[in-house]
C-alpha positions, 0 to 999 in steps of 0.5 A, a space after each residue: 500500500 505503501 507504494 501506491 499513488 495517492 489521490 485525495 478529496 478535498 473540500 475547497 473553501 471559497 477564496 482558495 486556487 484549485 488549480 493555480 494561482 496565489 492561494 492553492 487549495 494544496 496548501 490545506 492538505 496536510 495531516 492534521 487536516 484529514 477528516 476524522 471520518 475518512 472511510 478509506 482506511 489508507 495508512 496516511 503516510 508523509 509521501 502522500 503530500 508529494 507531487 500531488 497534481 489538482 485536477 478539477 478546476 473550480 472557480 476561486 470563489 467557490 467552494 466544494 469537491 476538488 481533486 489532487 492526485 500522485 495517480 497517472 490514471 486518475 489524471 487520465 480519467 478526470 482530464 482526458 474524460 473531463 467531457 464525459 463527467 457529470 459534475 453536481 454543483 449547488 448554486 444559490 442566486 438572486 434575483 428573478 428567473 426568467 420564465 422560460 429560465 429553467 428550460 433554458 438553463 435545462 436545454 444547455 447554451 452557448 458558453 466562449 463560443 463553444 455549445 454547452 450540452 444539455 444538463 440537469 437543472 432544478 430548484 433545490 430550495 427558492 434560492 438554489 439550484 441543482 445542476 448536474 452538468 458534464 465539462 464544465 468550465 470556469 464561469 461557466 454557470 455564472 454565465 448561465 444564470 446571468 442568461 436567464 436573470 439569476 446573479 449567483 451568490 455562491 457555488 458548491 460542487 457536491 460530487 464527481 462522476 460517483 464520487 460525492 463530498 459527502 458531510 465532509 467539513 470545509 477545508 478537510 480532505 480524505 482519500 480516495 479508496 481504491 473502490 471508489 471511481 468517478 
């Protein structure tokens, strides 16, 4: 066990970089931040924090699931098939939706030029939304909302393929076990 590639979950609180950039969501990886409740039962071990590669990009200002990896075919999967993930985010908002918003938002839209394919869009509360949503992109749901009269006051991506935040607190990470696939 020793040998094997580590990928850890984390839950990435607002204000931090999951991919690049001035504040690092890696910097919160360490072992006195790993969930009490880690189900994964892997031996934390010192070469675990080493050359670990985030995956997942998601917005600076959100918060959620976000992936760092020492595993070559996690990368594959999570990079390579970035298009073929359903990503599950909770986005809260303000403001009035259009009428014809959620079917819009449901049908998918353009986004920097590229065609956003349909996703799974409905309403979690009267200020939340659900989107199940395959490759997406930085803004990508800011932009969305924007379209149909919703200002997003935050977001919060809750699961990766089949693999869920769970009641994972902010800023705590777990490993991935070696059942669990996205």
């Amino acid at each position: 066990q020793a040998n094997e590639p580590a990928t850890l979950l984390l839950h990435k609180p607002p204000g931090f970089d999951a991919i690049a950039g001035s504040r690092p969501a890696s910097a919160l990886v360490g072992p006195d931040s790993r969930w009490s409740e880690d189900p994964s039962g892997v031996r934390l071990l010192q070469h675990h924090f080493q050359r670990l590669q985030p995956l997942v990009p998601l917005d600076r200002e959100a918060s959620g699931l976000i992936v760092l990896s020492q595993d070559g075919r996690v990368r594959r999967r999570l990079v390579e098939d970035a298009d073929s993930i359903e990503h599950e985010y909770i986005v809260e908002v303000a403001g009035e939706l259009a009428p014809w918003g959620l079917g819009r938002l449901n049908r998918g839209m353009a986004f920097e030029g590229r065609s956003v394919p349909p996703c799974k869009v409905s309403w979690q509360n009267e200020v939340r939304l659900r989107f199940a949503i395959k490759g997406v992109q930085g803004g990508q749901l800011r932009h969305m909302c924007a379209q149909v009269g919703l200002e997003v006051v935050a977001i919060r991506r809750i699961r990766i393929g089949k693999v869920p935040l769970a009641k994972m607190p902010v800023g705590i990470w777990r490993y991935l076990p070696a059942g669990e696939r996205f």
